[in-house]
C-alpha positions as semicolon CSV with decimal commas, in nm:
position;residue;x (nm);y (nm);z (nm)
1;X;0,000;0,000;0,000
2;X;0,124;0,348;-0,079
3;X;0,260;0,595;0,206
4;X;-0,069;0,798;0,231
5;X;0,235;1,158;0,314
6;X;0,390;1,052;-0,027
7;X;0,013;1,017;-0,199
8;X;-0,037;1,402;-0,027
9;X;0,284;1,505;-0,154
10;X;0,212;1,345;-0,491
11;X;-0,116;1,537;-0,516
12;X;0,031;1,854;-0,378
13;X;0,263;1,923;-0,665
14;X;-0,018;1,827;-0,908
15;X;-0,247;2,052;-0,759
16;X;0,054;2,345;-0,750
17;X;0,087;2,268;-1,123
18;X;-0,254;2,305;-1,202
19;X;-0,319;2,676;-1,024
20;X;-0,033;2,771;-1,196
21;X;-0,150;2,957;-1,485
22;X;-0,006;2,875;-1,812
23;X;0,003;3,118;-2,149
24;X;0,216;3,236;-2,437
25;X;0,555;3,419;-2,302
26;X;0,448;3,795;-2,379
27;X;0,681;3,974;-2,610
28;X;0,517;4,255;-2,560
29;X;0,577;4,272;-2,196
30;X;0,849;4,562;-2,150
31;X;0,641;4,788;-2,397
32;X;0,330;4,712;-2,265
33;X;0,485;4,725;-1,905
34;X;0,579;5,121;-1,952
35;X;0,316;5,377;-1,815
36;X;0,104;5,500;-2,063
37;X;-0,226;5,701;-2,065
38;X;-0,363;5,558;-2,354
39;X;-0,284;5,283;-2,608
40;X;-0,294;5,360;-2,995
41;X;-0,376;4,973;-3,103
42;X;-0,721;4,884;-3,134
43;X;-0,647;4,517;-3,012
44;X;-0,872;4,477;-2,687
45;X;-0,682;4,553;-2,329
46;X;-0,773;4,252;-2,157
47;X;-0,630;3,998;-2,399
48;X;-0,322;3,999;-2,210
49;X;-0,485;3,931;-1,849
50;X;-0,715;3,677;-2,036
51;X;-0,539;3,565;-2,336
52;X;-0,789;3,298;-2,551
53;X;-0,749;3,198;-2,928
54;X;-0,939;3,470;-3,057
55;X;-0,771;3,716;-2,927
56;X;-0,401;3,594;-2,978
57;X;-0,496;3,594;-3,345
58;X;-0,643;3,938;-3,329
59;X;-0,313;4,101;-3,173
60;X;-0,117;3,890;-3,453
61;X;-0,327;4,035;-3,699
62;X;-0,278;4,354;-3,546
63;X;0,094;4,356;-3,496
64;X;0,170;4,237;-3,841
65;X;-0,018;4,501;-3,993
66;X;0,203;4,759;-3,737
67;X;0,546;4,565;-3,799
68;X;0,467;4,623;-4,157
69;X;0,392;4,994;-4,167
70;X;0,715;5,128;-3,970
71;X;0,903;4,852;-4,163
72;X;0,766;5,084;-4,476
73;X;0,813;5,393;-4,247
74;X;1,201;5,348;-4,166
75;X;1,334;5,208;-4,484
76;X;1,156;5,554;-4,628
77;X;1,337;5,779;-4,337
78;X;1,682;5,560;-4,428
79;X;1,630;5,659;-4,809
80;X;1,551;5,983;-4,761
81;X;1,846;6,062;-4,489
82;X;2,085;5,879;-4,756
83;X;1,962;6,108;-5,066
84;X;2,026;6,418;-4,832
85;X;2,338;6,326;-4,724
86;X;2,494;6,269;-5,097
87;X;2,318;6,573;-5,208
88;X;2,490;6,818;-4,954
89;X;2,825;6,652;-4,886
90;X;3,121;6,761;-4,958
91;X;3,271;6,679;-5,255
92;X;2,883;6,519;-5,332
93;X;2,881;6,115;-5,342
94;X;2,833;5,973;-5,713
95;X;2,774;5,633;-5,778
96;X;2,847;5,444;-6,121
97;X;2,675;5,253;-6,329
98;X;2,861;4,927;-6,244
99;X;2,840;5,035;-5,835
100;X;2,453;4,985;-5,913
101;X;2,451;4,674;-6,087
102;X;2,633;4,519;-5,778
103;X;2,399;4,649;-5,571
104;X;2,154;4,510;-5,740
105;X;2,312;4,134;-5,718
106;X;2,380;4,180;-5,360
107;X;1,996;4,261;-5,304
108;X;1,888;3,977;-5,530
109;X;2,103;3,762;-5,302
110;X;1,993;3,885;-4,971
111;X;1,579;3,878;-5,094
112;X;1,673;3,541;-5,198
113;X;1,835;3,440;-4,838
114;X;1,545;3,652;-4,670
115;X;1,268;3,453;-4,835
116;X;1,462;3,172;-4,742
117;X;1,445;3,258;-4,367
118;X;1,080;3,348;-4,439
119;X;0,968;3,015;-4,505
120;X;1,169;2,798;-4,261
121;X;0,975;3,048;-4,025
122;X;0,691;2,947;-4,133
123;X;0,736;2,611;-4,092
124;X;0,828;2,681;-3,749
125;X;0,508;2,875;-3,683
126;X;0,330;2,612;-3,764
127;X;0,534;2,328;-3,629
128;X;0,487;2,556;-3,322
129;X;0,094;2,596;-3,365
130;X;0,063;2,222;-3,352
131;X;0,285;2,165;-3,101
132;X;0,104;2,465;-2,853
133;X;-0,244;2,263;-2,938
134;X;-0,100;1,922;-2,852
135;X;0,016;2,065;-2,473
136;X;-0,340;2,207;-2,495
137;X;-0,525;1,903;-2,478
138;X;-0,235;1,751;-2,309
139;X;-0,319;2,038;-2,044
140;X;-0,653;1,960;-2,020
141;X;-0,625;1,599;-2,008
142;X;-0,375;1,620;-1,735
143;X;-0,646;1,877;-1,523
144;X;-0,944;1,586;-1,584
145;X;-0,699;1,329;-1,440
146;X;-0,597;1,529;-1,145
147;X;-0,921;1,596;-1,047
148;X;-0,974;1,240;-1,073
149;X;-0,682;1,145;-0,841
150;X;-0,794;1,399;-0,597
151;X;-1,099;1,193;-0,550
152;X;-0,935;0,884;-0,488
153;X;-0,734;0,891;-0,128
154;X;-1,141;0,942;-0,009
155;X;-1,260;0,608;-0,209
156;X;-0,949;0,424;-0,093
157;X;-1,004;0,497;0,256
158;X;-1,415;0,389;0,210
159;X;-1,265;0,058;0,025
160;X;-1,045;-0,016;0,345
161;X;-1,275;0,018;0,565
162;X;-1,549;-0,211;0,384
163;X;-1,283;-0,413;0,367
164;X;-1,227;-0,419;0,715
165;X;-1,551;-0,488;0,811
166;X;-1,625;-0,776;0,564
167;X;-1,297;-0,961;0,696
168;X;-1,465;-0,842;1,088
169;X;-1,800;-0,995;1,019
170;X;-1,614;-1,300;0,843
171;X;-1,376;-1,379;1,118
172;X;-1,673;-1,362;1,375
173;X;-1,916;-1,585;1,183
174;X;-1,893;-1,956;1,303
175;X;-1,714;-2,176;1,026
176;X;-1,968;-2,478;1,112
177;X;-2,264;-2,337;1,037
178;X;-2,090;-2,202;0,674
179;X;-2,258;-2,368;0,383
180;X;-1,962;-2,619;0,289
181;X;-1,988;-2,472;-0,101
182;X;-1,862;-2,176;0,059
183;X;-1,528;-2,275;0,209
184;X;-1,445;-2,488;-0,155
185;X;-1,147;-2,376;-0,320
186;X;-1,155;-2,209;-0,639
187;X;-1,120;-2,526;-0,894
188;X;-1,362;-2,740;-0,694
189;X;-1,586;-2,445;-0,719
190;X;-1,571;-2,378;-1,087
191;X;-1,638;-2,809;-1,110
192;X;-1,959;-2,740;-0,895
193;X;-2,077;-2,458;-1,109
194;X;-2,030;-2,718;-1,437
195;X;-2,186;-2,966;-1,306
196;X;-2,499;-2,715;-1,167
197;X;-2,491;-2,528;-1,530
198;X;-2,488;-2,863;-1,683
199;X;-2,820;-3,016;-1,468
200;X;-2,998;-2,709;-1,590
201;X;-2,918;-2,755;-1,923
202;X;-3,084;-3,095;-1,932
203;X;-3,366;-2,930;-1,724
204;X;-3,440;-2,701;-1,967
205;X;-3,407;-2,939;-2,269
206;X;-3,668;-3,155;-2,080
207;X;-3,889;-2,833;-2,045
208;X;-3,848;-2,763;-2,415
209;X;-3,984;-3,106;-2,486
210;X;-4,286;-3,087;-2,252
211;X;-4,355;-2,757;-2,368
212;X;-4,347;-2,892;-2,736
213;X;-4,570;-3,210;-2,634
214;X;-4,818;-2,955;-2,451
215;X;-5,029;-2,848;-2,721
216;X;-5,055;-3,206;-2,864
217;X;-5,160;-3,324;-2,471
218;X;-5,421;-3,016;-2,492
219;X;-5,599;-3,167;-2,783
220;X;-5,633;-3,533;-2,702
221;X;-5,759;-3,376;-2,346
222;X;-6,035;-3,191;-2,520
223;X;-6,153;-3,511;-2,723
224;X;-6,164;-3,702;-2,410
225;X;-6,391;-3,440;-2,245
226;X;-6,622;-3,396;-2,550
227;X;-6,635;-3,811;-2,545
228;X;-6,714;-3,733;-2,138
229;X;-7,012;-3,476;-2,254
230;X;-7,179;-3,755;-2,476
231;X;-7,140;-4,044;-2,261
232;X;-7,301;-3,796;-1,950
233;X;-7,577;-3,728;-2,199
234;X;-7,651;-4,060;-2,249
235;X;-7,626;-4,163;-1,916
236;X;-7,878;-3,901;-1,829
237;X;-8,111;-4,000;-2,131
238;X;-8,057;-4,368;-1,972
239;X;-8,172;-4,235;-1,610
240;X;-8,461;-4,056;-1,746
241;X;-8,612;-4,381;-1,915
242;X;-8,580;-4,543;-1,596
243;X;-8,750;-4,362;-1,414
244;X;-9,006;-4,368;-1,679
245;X;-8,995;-4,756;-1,658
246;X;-9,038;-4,722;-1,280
247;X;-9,373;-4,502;-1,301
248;X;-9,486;-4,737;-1,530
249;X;-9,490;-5,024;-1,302
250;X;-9,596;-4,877;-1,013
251;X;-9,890;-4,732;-1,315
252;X;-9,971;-5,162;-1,330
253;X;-9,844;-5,209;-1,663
254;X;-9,850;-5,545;-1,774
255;X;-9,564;-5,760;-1,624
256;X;-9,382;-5,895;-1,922
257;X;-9,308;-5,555;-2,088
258;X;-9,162;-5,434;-1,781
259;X;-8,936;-5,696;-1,756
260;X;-8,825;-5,690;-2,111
261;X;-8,794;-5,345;-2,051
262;X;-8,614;-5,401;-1,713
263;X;-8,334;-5,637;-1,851
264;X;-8,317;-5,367;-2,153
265;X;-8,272;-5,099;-1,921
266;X;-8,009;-5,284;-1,684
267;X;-7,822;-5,409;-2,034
268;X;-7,786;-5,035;-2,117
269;X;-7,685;-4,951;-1,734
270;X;-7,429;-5,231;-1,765
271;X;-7,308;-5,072;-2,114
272;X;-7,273;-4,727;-1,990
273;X;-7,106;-4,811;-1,687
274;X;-6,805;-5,009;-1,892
275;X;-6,798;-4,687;-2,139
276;X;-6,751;-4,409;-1,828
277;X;-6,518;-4,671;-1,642
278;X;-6,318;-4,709;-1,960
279;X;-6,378;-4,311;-1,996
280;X;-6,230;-4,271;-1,660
């Protein structure tokens, strides 16, 4: 288990890094660090207390469009201060034909070096703008999991002491009256769990089956108790004649029909009784 004062001093420094607030060094800082009453720029004050993508692109803008004019402003001071000079010296400063043409190859060469310089800046600017937006997310990603880790010393400590108290309550709970399953080792467990997975397998194949011999059970049920109905008809119908036959004698009928009609009447008893007994 870690030291909990080297888990504190762990999340110290993270937490130091994270108040620490991080932005673009400021080139402008001496200029914009002078007193002044009033700024000239246009580019919003606060961008420098709360810098954000927007406005880092606005200054840019800005400042190229500035570096640009007094680049355009000195080179035409430099001319002009040159021109004077040759004009009013003494003797005045002529320059040949030839003196010009060099000239002109040495500025061809240095344009050609500049633009040069130009471009691998570029390339650095941009190797720069994807490098600044990888330690971005990096930043951010780096904030989420320190947050994170902040959190956890607290769920440790609530883990330790469930902990604690499971292996209490397990310690003071008598091992004989334990369920035996519960004491198995780990292999002999998984073995139980087989076998028990495989004794419900075959208990739900048999239920399949019934469930598939149901409906076939359901019909041969239903012609049984429609065979039931008739046979409880008849044995009604059989009922009512003898009670018929029984008002009849005790009416003085004449003694031979009754006993025809007696052993007709038991013959059909007898019959119905061996249908609803083989019914049954």
């Amino acid at each position: 288990m870690a030291d909990p004062q080297r888990v504190e001093n762990v999340l110290q420094g993270l937490r130091s890094l994270h108040d620490r607030s991080l932005s673009i060094i400021r080139l402008s800082e001496p200029i914009s660090a002078t007193p002044t009453s009033h700024r000239t720029s246009d580019v919003s004050t606060s961008a420098f207390d709360n810098p954000s993508p927007e406005s880092l692109e606005a200054d840019l803008g800005h400042y190229k469009e500035l570096f640009s004019k007094l680049r355009f402003s000195y080179l035409e001071q430099v001319t002009k201060e040159k021109f004077l000079r040759a004009i009013v010296g003494d003797p005045p400063l002529t320059v040949e034909h030839i003196e010009n043409i060099e000239l002109e190859n040495q500025l061809a060469e240095i344009k050609a070096v500049l633009k040069a310089q130009k471009e691998h800046v570029g390339e650095m600017v941009k190797e720069l703008d994807a490098r600044g937006r990888d330690l971005s997310r990096r930043y951010e990603m780096i904030s989420l999991q320190t947050t994170l880790l902040s959190s956890l010393p607290s769920q440790i400590d609530d883990l330790n002491q469930t902990l604690a108290r499971l292996r209490q309550q397990s310690q003071s709970t008598d091992t004989n009256e334990m369920s035996p399953a519960l004491a198995m080792p780990l292999p002999a467990t998984l073995e139980l769990l087989d076998e028990r997975q495989a004794s419900l397998d075959e208990v739900n194949a048999q239920l399949k089956a019934l469930q598939q011999t149901l409906p076939r059970q359901t019909r041969a049920l239903e012609n049984e108790e429609r065979k039931w109905q008739k046979l409880e008809l008849e044995r009604e119908r059989a009922v009512g004649l003898a009670r018929k036959a029984v008002e009849r004698k005790k009416g003085g009928s004449s003694a031979d029909e009754l006993e025809r009609k007696g052993r007709w009447l038991r013959g059909v008893e007898s019959g119905l009784r061996g249908m609803l007994e083989t019914g049954a």
